[in-house]
N, C-alpha and C positions, 0 to 999 in steps of 0.2 A: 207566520210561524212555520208552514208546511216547509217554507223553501229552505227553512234554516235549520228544520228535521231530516229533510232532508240530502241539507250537504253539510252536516257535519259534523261527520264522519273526517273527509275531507279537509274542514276548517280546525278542525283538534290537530290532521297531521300537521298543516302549514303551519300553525301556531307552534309545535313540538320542535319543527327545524329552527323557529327561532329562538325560543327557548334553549335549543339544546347550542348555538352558539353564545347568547349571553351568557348560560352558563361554563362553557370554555373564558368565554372572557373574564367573567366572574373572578377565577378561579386562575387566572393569569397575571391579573391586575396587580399593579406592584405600588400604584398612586393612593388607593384607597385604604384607610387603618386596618390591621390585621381583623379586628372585630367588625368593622362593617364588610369587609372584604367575604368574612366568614358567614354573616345574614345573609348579604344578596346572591352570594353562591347556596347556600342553602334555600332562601328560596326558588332561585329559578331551579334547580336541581328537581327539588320537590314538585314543583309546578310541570315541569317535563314528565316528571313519574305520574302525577295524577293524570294529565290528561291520556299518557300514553294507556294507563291501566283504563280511564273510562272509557277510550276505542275500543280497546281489549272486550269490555264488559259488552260493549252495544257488537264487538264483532262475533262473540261466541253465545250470542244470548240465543236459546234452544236449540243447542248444540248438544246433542243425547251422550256423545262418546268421551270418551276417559277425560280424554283433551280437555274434552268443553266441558266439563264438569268441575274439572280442577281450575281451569284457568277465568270460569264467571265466580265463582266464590272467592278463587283470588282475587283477581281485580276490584272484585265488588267490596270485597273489605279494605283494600287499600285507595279506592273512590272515597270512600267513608274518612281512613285514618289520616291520608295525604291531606284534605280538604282544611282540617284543625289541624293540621301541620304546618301549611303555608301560612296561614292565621298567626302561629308560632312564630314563624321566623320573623313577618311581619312584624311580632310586637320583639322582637332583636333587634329590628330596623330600629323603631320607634325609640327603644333606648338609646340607640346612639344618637339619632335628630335627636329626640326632647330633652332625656333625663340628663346627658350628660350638658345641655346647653343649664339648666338651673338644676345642676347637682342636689345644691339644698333644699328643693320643693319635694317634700315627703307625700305631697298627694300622688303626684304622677307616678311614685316610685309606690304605692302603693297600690294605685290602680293598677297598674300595668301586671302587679306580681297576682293578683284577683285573677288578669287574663289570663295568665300560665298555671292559675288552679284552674279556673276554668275547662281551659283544653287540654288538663291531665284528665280532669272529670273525665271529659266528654271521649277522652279517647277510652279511657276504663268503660263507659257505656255502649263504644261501638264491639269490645273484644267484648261485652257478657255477652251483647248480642248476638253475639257469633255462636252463643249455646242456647238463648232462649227467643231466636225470633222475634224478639219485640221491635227491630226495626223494617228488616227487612227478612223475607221468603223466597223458596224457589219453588215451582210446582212442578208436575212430572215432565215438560216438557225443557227443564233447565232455565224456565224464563223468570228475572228477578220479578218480586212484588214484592208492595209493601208491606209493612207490620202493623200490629193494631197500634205501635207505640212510634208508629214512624216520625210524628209534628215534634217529639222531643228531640229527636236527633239536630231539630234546626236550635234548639235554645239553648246549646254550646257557643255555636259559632255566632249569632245574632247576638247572646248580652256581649260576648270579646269583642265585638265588631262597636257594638254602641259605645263600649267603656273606653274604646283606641282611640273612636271620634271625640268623645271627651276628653283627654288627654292634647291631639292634638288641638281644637278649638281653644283650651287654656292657654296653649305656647304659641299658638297663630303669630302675635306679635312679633316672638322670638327665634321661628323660625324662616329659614331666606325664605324668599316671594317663589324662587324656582322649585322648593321642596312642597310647600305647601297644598298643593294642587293634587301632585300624587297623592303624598298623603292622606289628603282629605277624601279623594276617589274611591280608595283603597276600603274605606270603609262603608262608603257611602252603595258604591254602584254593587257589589257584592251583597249587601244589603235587600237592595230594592229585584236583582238578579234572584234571589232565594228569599224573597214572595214571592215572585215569579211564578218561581219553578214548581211550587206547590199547588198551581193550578196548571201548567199546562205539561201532563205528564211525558215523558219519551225524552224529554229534551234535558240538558247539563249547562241550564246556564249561570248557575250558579260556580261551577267549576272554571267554563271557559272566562266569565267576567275575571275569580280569582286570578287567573293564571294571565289575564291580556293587564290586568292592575298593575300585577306585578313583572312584570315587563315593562310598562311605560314607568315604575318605581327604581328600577335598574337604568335606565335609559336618562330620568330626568338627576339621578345620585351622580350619573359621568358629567351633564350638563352643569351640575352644583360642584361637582368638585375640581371640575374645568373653570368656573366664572373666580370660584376661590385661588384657585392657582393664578388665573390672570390679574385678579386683586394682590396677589403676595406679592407678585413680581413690580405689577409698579409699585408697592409699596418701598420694595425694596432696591427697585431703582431710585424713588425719590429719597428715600435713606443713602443713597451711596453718595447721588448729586449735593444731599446736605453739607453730607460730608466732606465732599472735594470740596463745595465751595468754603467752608468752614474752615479746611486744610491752605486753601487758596491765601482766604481773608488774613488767617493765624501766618502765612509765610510773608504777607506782604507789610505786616505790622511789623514781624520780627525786623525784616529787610529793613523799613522805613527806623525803626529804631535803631539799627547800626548805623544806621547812614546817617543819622543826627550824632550820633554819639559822635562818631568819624568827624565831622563837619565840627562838632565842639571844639576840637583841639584848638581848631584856626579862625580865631575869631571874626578874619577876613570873609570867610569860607563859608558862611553859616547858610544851609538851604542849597549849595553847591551841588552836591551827590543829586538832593532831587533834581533840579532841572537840569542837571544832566541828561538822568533817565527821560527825563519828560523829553528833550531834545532829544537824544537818540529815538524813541517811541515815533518822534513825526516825522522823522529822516527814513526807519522803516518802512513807515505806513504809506509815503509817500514816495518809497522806491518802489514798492509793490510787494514789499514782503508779506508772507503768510502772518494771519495773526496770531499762532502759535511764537514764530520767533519772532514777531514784534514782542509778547509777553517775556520770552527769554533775554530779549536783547536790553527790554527793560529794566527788568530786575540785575542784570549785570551790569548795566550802567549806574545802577542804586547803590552798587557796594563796587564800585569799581575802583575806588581808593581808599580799601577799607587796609590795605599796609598797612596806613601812616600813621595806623594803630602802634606800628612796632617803630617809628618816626621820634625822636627826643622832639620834647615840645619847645625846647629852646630853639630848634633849627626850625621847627614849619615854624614860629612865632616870630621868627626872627626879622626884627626893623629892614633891614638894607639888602642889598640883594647877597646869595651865597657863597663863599668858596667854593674852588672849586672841589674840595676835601667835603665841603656840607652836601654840593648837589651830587655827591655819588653816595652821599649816605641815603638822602631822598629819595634818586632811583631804586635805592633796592627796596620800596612803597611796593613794586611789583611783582616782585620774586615773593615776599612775605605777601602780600595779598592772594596770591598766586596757592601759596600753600596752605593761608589760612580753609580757602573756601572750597580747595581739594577734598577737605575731608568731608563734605555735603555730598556724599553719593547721589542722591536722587537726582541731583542737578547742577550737573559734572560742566555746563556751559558756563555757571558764574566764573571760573577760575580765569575763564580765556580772555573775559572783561579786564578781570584786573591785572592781567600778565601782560596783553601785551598792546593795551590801548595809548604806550606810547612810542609804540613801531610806529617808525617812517613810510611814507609807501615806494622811498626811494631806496630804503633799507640802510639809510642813519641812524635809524632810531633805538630803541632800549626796550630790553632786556638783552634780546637775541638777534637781532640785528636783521628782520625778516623785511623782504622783501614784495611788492605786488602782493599777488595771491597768495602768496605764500601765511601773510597775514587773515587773522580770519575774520570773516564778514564782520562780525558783531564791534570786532574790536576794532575794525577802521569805522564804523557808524559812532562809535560810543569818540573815538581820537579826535573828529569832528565835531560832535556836541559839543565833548571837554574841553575844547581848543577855544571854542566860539561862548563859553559861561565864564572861559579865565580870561578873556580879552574886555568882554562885558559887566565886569564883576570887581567891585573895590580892592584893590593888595593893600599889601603893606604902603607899597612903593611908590603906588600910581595910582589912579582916578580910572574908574571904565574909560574905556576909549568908544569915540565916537561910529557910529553905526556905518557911517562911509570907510573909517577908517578898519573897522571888523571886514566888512565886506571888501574892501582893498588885501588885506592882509590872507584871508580866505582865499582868492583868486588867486592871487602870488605863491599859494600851496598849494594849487591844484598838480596833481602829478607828483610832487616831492612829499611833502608831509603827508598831505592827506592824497584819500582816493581820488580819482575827480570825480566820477561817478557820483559819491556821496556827498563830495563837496558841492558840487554844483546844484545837489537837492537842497542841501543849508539853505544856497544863496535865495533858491526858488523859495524856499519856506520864509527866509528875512522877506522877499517883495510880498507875499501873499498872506503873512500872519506878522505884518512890522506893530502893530496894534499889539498884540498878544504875547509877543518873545519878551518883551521888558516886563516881566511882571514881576511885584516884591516877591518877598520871602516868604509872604501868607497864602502865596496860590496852592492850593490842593489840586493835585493832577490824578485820578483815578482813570488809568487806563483800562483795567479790568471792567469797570463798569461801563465806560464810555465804549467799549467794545462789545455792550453785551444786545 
């Protein structure tokens, strides 16, 4: 105890510089509720006054002149008034941890309001004392002593202290594991500090303990309110991931139910649209596309003849092969597909599916008569697919054709119809999934999840 009599002096100032920047931060802080913002800046506030005035009081103690006479009676009453003041603020903390987590628990809100009678009391008892000496004295040499009434001056702050710890020991449960500890200190270690002090005279440790509490009470409120903001944030990432996926899910049912509707017209046709897409999907995958546009190229390969929506059902139904007056009604499947799926802002790639997946790569082909690159990726992947499920797929007219003869046919387009690039992926895909390409019309193909 000598060593701590005698440095601290010393330990009050270091403790003050830190106080006096929690309380900048305090007081800066733009994360924390305006009402707790307003506790812990009044606490450290106060905590910096108190210690600062009980240097004050140990640096002018029998100090004879104007100075020192004025500035130990000062100090020494705001030692006294500060002390049930951080106490104060403390139980502002307290209502914002406890009362506000069980609003409706009338105990808490009743003890707690006992604390703030309490330390109105206790401070009306430090100002009479300021006229009748019952706490504290000065003798001719300006040095404090105590009062015959001095052991009362502690049964302000010890019942407020007890009544806090019950209060939080009730909410224990319901307060986070990080809050709790300060709290519980807060009442505890100030406490067992002022027994202390009552025996070993000269020393403040009843002050310094308040004032290092609440500090680690400032410090562990950043750590609480930092753990909750990293808790919001995933919460609120895995809300947004719900969300996309549920926006994913809802887009690919819609897709999947045009593309049946599409497919109903032609009763040849039925399941068409999908393994389209399912073939475009392993001609991506298997160029090396990204799995971004493998999802894009899918879903346009899903609705990529979704015109034939605007198509008379007597022409796609039609027995025998078309005029030539039918098949230019046909082609314009593209132009109208083209425009239907324009109006889908978010996802401006479907239109190019259906516009122009029956360009040539020689630049024969229809709508627009494009040429190589000029045609775009998707829509020479999807031309391929589509080419290779209407060759494999009952007509009107015809029976599937045989898998040597797909792959003859295939070959004979490399360059002119199709890409070769992408054709030549087909063909790899027929030798290495000849098992899996002929599948009925019950296969379900989830790309999205088989991606995931």
């Amino acid at each position: 105890m000598g060593i701590l009599k005698d440095n601290q002096l010393d330990i009050m100032l270091y403790i003050c510089g830190i106080c006096t920047a929690l309380t900048i931060l305090a007081f800066i802080s733009k994360a924390l509720t305006k009402r707790r913002r307003v506790a812990l800046f009044l606490m450290e506030f106060s905590s910096l006054c108190l210690l600062l005035s009980d240097r004050l009081a140990y640096i002018y103690r029998g100090n004879t002149s104007t100075t020192g006479y004025v500035m130990v009676r000062v100090s020494n009453y705001l030692v006294y008034a500060l002390s049930l003041f951080v106490i104060y603020t403390f139980n502002m903390v307290l209502k914002e941890f406890v009362v506000r987590v069980n609003e409706n628990d009338k105990i808490n809100s009743t003890v707690l309001r006992m604390v703030d009678s309490l330390l109105i009391t206790g401070e009306a008892f430090i100002l009479i004392s300021q006229f009748t000496g019952m706490y504290y004295t000065f003798d001719e040499s300006n040095r404090y002593q105590r009062g015959e009434l001095f052991m009362l001056c502690y049964i302000f702050p010890l019942l407020s202290l007890i009544l806090q710890q019950v209060v939080v020991q009730r909410e224990r449960k319901k307060i986070s594991k990080i809050m709790i500890w300060p709290l519980t200190l807060f009442t505890i270690v100030p406490l067992l500090a002022t027994i202390a002090q009552i025996f070993f005279y000269g020393l403040s440790l009843t002050n310094i303990s308040i004032v290092g509490i609440a500090m680690l009470l400032y410090i562990f409120s950043l750590i609480d309110l930092n753990d909750k903001i990293s808790k919001a944030n995933e919460n609120e990432i895995r809300i947004l991931k719900e969300e996309q996926e549920l926006l994913a899910s809802m887009f690919e049912e819609t897709a999947s139910a045009l593309a049946s509707a599409i497919d109903a017209k032609d009763e040849y046709t039925h399941g068409h649209s999908r393994r389209v897409a399912r073939y475009s999907w392993m001609i991506a995958k298997m160029a090396g596309l990204e799995l971004t546009e493998c999802r894009k190229i899918y879903y346009a390969a899903l609705l990529h003849d979704v015109g034939k929506i605007g198509i008379p059902d007597d022409i796609i139904n039609k027995a025998g092969k078309l005029t030539k007056e039918e098949y230019e009604v046909v082609k314009l499947h593209t132009t109208i597909g083209s425009q239907i799926l324009s109006s889908i802002n978010s996802s401006p790639y479907l239109s190019l599916g259906a516009k122009y997946h029956h360009e040539w790569y020689d630049g024969s082909g229809y709508p627009e008569g494009l040429k190589g690159e000029e045609i775009p990726v998707m829509s020479r992947i999807i031309a391929v697919a589509d080419a290779y499920d209407t060759m494999t797929s009952k007509r009107s007219y015809r029976d599937p054709l045989p898998e040597a003869r797909v792959r003859e046919e295939i070959i004979n387009g490399l360059g002119s119809q199709f890409d070769p690039v992408f054709g030549k992926v087909m063909l790899d895909i027929m030798t290495e999934e000849a098992d899996n390409l002929f599948l009925n019309d019950n296969n379900v193909f989830k790309p999205l999840k088989k991606a995931q």
